[in-house]
Backbone as a printed PyTorch tensor [residue, N CA C, xyz], in Angstrom:
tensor([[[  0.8470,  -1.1710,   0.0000],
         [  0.0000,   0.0000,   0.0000],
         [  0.8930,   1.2340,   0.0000]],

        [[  0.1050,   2.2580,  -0.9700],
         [  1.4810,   3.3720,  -0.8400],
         [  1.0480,   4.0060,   0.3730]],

        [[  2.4360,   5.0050,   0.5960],
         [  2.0450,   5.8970,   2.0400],
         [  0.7430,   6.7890,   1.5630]],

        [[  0.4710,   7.4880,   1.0000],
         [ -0.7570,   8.1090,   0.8520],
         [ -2.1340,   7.3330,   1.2650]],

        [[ -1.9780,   6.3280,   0.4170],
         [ -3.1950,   5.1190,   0.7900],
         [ -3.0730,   5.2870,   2.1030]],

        [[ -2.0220,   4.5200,   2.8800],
         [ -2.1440,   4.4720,   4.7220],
         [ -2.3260,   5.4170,   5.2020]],

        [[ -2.0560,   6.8570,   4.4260],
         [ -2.4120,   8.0380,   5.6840],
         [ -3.7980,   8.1020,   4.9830]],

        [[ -4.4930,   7.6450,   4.0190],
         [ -5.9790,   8.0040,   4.1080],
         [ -6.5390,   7.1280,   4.6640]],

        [[ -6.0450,   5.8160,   4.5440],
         [ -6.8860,   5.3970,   5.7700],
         [ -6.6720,   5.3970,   6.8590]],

        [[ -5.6040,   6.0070,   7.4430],
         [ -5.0780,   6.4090,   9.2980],
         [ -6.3480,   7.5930,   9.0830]],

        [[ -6.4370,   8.4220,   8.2530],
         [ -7.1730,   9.5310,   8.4560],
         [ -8.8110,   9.3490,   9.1250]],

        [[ -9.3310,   8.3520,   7.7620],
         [-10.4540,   7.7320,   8.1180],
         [-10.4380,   6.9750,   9.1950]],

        [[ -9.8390,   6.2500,   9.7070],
         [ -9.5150,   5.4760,  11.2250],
         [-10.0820,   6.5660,  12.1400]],

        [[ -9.5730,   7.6250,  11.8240],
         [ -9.1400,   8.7980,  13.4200],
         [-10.8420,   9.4990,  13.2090]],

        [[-10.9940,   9.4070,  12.2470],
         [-12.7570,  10.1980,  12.0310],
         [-13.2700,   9.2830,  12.4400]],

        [[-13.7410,   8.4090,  12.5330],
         [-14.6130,   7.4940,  12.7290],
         [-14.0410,   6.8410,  13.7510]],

        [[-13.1020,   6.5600,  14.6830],
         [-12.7070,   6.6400,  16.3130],
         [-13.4860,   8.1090,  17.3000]],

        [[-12.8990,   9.1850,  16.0430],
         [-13.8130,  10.3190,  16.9640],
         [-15.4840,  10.5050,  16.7440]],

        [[-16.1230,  10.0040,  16.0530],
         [-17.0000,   9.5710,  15.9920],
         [-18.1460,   8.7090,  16.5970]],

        [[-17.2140,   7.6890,  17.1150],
         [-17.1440,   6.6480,  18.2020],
         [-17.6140,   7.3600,  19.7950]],

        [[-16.3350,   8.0140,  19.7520],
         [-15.9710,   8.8530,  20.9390],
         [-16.9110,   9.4580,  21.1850]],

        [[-17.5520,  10.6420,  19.9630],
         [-18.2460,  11.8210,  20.0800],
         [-19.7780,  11.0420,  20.3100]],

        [[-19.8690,  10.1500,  20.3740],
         [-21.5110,   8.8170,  20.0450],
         [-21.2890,   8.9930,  21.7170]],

        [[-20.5690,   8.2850,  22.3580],
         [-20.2510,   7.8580,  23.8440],
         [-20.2710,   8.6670,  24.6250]],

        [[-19.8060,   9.5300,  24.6500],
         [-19.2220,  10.7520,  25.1520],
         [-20.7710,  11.2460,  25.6700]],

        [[-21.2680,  11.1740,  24.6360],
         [-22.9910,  12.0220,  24.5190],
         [-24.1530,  11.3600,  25.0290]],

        [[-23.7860,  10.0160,  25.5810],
         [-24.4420,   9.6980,  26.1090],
         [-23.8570,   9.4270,  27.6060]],

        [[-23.4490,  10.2270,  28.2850],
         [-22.5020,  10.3610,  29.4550],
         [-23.8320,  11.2480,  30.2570]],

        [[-23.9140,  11.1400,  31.1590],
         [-25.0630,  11.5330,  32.2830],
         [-23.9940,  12.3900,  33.6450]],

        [[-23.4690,  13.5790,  33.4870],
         [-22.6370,  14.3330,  34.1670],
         [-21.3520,  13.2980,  34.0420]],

        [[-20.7100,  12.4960,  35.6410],
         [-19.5930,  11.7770,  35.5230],
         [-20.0260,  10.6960,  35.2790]],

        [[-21.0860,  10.3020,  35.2620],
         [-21.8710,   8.9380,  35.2860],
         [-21.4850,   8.3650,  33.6700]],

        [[-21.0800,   7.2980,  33.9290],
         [-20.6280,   6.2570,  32.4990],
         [-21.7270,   5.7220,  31.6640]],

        [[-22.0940,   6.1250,  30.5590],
         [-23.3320,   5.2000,  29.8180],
         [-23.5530,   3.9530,  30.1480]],

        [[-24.8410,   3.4340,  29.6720],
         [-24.6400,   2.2520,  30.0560],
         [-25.6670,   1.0480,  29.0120]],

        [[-25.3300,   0.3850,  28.6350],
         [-25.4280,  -0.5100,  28.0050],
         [-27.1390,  -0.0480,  27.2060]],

        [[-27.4980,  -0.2440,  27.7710],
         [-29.1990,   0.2840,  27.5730],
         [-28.9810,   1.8710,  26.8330]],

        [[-28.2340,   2.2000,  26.9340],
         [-28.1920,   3.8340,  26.9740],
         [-28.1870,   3.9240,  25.0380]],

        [[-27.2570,   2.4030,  24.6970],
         [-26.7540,   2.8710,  23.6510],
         [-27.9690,   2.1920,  22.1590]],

        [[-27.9710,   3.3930,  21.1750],
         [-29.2450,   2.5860,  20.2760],
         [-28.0360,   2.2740,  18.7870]],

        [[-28.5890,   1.3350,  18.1790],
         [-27.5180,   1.0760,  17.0640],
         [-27.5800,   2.0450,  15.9750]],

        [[-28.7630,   2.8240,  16.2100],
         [-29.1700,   3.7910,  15.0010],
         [-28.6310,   4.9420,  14.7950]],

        [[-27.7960,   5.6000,  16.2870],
         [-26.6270,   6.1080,  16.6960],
         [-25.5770,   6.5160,  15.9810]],

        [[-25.2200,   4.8070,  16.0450],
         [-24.0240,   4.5850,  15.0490],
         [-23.7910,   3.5620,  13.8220]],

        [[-24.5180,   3.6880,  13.4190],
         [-24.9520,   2.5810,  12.0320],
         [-23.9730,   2.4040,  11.0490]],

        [[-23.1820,   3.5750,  10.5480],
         [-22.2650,   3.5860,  10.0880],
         [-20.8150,   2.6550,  10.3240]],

        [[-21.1420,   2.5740,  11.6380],
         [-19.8760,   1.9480,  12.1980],
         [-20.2380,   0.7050,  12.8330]],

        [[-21.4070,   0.2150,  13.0600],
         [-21.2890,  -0.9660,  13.2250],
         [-20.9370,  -2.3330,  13.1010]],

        [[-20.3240,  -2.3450,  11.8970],
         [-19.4450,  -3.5420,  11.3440],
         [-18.8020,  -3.4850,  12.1290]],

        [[-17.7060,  -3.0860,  12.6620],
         [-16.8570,  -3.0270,  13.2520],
         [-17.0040,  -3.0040,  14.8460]],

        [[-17.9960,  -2.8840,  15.5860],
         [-18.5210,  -2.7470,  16.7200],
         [-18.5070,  -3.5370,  17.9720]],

        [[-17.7310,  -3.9800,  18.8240],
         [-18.0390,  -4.7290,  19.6730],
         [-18.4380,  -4.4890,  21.0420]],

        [[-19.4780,  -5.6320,  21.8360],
         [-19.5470,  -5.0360,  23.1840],
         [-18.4020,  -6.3790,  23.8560]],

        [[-18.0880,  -6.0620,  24.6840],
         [-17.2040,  -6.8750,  25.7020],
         [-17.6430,  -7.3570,  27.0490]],

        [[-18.1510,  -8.4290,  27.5530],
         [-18.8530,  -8.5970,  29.2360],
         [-17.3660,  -8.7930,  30.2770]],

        [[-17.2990,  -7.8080,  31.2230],
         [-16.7780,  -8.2030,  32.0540],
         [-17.0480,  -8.9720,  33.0700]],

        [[-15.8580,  -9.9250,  32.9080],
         [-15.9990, -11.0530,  34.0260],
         [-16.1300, -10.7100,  34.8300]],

        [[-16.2930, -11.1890,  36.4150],
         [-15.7020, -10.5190,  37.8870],
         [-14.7490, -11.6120,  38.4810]],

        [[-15.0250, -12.6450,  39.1220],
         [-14.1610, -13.9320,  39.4500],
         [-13.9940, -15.3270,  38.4540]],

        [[-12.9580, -15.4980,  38.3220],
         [-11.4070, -13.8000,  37.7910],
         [-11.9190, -13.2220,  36.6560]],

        [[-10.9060, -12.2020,  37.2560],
         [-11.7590, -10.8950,  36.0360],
         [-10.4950, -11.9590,  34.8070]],

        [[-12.3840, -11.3060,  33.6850],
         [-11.8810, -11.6370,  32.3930],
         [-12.7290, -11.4870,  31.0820]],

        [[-12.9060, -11.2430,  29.7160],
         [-13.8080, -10.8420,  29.1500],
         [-13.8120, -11.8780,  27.9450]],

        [[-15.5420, -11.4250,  27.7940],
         [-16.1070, -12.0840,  26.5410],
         [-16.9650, -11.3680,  25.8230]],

        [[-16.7710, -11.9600,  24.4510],
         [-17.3440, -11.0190,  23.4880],
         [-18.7970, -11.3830,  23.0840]],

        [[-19.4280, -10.7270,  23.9330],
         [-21.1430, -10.5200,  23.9770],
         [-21.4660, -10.6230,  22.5260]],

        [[-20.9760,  -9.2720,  21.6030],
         [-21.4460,  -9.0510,  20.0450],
         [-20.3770,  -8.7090,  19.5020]],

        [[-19.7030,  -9.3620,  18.6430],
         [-18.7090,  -8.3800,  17.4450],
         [-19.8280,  -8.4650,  15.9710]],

        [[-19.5100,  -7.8130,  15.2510],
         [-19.9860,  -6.6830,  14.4900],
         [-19.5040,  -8.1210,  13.0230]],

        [[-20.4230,  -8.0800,  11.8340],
         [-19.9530,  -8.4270,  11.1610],
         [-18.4970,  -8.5630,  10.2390]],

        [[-18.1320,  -7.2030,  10.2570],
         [-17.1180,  -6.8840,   9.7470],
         [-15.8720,  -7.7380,  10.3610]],

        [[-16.0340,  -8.0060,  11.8430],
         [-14.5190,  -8.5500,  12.8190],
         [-15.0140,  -9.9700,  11.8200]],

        [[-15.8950, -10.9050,  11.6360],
         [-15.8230, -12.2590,  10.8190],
         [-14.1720, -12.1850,  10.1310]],

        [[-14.0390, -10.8770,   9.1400],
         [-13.2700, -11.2210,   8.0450],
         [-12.1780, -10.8580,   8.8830]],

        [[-11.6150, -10.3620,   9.9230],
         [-10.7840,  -9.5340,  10.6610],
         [-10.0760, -11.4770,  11.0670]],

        [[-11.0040, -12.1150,  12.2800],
         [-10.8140, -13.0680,  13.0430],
         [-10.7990, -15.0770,  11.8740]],

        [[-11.1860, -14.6080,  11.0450],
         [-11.7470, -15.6990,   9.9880],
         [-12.5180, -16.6060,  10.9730]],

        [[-13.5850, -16.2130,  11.6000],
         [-14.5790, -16.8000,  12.2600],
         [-15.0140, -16.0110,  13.4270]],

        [[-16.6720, -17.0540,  13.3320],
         [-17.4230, -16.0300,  14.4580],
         [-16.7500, -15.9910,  15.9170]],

        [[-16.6910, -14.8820,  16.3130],
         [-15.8480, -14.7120,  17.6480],
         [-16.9730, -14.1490,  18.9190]],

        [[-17.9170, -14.0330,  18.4040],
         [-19.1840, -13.4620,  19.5730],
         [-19.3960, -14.7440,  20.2290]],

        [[-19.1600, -14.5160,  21.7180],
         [-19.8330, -15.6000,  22.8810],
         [-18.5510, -16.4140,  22.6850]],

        [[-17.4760, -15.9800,  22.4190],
         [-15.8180, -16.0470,  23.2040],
         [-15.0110, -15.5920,  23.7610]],

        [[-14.7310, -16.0950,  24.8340],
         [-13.6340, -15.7690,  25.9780],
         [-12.2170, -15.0750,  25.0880]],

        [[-11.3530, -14.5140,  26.0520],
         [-10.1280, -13.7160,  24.8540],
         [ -9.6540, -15.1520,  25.0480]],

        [[ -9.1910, -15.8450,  25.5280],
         [ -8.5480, -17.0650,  25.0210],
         [ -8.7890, -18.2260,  24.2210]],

        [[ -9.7850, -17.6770,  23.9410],
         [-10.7680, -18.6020,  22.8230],
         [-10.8000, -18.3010,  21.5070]],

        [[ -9.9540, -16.7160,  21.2400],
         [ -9.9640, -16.2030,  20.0420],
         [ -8.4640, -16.1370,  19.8170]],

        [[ -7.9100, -15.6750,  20.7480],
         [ -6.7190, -14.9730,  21.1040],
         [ -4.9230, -15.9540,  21.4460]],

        [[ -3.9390, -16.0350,  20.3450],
         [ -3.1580, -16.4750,  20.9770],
         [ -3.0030, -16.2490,  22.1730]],

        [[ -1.9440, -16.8080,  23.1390],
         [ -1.4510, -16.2160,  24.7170],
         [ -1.1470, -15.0930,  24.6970]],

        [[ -0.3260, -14.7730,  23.7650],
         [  0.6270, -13.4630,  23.5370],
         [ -0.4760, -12.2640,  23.5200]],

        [[ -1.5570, -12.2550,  22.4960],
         [ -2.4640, -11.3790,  22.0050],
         [ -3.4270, -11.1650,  23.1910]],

        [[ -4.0270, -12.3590,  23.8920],
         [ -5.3380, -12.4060,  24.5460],
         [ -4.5630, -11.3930,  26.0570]],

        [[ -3.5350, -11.9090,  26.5160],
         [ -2.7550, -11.1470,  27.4790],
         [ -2.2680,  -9.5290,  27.3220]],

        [[ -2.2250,  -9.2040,  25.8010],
         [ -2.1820,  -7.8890,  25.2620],
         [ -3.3980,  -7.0960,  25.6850]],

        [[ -4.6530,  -7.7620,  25.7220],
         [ -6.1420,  -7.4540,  25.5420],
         [ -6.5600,  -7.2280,  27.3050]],

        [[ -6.1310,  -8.3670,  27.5180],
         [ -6.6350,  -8.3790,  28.9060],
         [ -5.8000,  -7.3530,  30.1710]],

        [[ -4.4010,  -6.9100,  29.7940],
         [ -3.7870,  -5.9920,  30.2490],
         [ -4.7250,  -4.2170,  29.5560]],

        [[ -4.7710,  -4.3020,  28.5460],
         [ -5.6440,  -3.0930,  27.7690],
         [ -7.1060,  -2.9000,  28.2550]],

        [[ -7.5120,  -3.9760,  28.3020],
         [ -9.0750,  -3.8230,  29.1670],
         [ -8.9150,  -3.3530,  30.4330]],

        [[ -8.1660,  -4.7330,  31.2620],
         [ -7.9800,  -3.7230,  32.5650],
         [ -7.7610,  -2.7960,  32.5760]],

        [[ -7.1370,  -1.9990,  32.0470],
         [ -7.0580,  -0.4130,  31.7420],
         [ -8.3160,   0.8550,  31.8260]],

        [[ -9.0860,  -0.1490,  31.1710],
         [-10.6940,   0.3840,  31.1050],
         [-11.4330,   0.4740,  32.0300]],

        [[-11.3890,  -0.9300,  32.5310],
         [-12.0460,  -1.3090,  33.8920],
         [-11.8990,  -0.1790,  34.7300]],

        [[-10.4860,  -0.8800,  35.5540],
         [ -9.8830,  -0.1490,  36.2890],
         [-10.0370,   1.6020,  36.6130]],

        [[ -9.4790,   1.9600,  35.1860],
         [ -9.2510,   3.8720,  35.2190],
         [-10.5620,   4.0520,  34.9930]],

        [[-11.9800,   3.4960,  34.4200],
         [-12.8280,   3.8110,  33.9350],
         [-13.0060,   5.1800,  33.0180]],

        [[-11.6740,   4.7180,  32.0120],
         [-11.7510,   5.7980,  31.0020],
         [-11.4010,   4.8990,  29.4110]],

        [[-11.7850,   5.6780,  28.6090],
         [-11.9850,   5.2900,  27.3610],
         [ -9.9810,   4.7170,  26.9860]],

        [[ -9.6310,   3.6610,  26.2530],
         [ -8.4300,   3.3110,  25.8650],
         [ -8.3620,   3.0540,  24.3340]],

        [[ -7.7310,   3.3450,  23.4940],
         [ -6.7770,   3.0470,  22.0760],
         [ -6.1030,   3.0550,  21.6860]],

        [[ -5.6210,   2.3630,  21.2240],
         [ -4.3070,   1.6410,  20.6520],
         [ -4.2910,   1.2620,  19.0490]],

        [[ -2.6980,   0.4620,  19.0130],
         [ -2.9830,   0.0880,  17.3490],
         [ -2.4690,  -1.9840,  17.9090]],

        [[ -2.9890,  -2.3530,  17.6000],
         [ -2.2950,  -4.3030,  17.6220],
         [ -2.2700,  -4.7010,  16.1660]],

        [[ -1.5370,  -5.5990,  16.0760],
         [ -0.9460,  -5.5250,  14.8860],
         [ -1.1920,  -7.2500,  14.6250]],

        [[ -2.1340,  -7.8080,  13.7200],
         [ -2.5370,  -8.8940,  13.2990],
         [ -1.9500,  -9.5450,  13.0400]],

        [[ -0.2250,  -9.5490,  13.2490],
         [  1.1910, -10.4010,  12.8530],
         [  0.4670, -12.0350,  13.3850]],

        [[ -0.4170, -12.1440,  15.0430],
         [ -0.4120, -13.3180,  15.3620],
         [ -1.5670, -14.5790,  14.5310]],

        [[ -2.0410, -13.6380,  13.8570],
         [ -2.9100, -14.6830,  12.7860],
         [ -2.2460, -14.3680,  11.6000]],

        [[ -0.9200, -14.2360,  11.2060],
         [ -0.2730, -14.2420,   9.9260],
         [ -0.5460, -13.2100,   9.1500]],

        [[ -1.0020, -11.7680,   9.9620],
         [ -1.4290, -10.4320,   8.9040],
         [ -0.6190,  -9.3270,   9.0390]],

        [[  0.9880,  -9.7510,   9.0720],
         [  2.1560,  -8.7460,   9.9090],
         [  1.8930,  -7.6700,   9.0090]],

        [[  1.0970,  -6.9970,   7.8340],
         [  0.8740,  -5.9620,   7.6190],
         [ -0.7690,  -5.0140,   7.4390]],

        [[ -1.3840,  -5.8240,   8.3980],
         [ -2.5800,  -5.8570,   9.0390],
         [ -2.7540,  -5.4710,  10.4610]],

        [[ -3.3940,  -3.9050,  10.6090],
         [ -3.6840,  -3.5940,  12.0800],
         [ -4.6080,  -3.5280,  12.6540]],

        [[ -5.0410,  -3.1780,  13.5930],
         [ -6.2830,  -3.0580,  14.2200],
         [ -6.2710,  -1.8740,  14.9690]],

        [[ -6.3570,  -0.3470,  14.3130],
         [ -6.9300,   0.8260,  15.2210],
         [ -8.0990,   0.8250,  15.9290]],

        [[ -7.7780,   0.2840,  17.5890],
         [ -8.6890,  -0.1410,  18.3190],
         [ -9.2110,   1.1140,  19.3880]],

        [[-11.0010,   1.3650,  19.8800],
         [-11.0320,   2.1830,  20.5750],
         [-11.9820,   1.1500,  21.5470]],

        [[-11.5460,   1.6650,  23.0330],
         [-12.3850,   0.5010,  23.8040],
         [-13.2480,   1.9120,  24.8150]],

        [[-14.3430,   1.7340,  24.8590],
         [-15.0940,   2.5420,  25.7690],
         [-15.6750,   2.1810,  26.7880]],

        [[-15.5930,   2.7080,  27.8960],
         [-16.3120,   1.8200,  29.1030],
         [-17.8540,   1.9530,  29.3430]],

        [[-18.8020,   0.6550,  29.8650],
         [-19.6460,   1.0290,  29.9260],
         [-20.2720,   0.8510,  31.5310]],

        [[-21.1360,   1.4660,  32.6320],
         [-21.1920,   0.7340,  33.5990],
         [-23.1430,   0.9140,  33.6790]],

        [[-23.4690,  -0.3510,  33.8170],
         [-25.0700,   0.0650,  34.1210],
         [-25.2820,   0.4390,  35.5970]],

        [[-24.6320,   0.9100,  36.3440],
         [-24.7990,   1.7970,  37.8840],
         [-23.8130,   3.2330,  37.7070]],

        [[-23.6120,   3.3250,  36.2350],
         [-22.6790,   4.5540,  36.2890],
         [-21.3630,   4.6420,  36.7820]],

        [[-20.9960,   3.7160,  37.1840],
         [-19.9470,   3.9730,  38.1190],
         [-18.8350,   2.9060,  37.9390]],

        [[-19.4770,   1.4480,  38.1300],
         [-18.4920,   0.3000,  37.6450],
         [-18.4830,  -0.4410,  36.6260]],

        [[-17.6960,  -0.5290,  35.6900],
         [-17.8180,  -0.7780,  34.1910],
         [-17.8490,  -2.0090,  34.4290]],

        [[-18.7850,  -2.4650,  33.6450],
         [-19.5540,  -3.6780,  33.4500],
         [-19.3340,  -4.3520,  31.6320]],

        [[-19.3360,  -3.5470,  31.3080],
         [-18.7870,  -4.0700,  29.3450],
         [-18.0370,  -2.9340,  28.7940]],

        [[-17.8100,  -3.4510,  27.9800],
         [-17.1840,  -2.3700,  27.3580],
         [-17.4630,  -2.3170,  25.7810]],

        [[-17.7040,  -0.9230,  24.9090],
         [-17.9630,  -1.2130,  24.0270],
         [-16.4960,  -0.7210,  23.1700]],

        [[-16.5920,  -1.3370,  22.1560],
         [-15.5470,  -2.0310,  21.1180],
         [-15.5330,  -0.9630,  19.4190]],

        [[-14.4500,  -0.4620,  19.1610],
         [-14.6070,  -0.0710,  17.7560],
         [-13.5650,  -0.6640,  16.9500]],

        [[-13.3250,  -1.5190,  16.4570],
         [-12.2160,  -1.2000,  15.5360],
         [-11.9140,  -0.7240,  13.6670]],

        [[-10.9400,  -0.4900,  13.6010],
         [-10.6530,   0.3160,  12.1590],
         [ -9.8760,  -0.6500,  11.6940]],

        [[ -9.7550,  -1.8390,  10.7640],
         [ -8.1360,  -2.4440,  10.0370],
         [ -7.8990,  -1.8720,   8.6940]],

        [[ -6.3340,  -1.8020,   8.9480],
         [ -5.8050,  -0.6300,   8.2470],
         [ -4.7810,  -1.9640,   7.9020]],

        [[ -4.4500,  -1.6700,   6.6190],
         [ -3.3490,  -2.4470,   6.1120],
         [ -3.6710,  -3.1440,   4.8650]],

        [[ -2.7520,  -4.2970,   4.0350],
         [ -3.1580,  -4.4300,   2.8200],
         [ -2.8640,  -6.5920,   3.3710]],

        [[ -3.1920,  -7.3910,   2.7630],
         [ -2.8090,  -8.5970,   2.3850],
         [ -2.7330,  -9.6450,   1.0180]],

        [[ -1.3470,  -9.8100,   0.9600],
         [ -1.2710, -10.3030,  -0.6540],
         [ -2.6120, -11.3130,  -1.2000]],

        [[ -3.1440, -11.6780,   0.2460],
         [ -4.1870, -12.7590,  -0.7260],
         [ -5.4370, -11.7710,  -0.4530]],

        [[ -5.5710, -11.2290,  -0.4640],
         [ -6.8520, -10.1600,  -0.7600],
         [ -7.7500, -10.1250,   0.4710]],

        [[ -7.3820, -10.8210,   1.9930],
         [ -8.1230, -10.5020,   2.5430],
         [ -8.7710,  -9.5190,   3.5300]],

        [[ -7.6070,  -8.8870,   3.7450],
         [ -7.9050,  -7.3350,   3.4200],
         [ -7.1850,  -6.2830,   2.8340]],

        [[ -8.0990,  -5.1660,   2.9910],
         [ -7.5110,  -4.1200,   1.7370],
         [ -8.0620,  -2.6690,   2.4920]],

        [[ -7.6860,  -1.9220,   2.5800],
         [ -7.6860,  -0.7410,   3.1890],
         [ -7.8190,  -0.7510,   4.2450]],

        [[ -8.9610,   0.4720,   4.7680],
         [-10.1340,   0.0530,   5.6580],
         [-11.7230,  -0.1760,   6.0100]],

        [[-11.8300,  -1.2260,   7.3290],
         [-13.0600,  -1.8410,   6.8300],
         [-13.9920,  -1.0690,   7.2630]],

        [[-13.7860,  -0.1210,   8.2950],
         [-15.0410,   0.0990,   9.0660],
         [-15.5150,   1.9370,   8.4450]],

        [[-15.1980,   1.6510,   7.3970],
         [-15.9810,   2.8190,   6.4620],
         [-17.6410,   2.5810,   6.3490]]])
């Protein structure tokens, strides 16, 4: 992919992360955290391919993926909704995730990053990820909702720009 290509789609990534953001954000009740109920898909329709919610575990904390979004199918090469991160996730990756969530949990603030699809063989395949917290008492995040952007190219065509346009 030439550099132009990647900075238009880093560009589009960052619009549609703030997008994400600006969706969440707005449904914030003073300090109080949205909450699951809060959110309608009609919202964000645009971006729902790409969409995931996340259930946090409590004993031991740990998460599963309530809903991913059609679009993650071609991301994961299979359905990944109503799996544990170690059920999707090499060790290496699912431990990447589960250190990044806690993050969420924990600070109860929004986290993103870039992970890089090297562990399913897509070393020029990323994942501009935004994770948002959600708590249905406002206060203790209970899921979390999920955006991602993949950015990158693969010689066998399975992906090609980005998806969550």
């Amino acid at each position: 992919m030439k550099m132009s290509a990647q900075l238009s789609a880093s560009a589009t990534a960052a619009r549609a992360h703030q997008e994400m953001f600006a969706y969440w954000a707005s449904l914030r009740r003073g300090a109080n955290l949205p909450a699951r109920g809060d959110l309608h898909p009609s919202g964000i329709k645009r971006l729902l391919p790409t969409v995931s919610l996340i259930d946090v575990v409590r004993e031991p904390r740990d998460y599963r993926l309530r809903l991913a979004g059609t679009g993650l199918y071609g991301v994961y090469g299979r359905e990944i909704t109503g799996k544990a991160l170690g059920e999707v996730y090499n060790t290496a990756a699912a431990d990447y995730w589960r250190k990044e969530l806690d993050k969420v949990v924990d600070e109860r603030r929004p986290g993103v990053g870039v992970h890089s699809l090297a562990w399913r063989g897509a070393p020029h395949v990323s994942i501009l990820w935004l994770r948002l917290p959600l708590a249905t008492n406002g206060k203790d995040v209970d899921m979390i909702l999920g955006y991602d952007a993949v950015v990158g190219a693969q010689a066998e065509g399975g992906f090609s720009g980005i998806r969550a346009a």
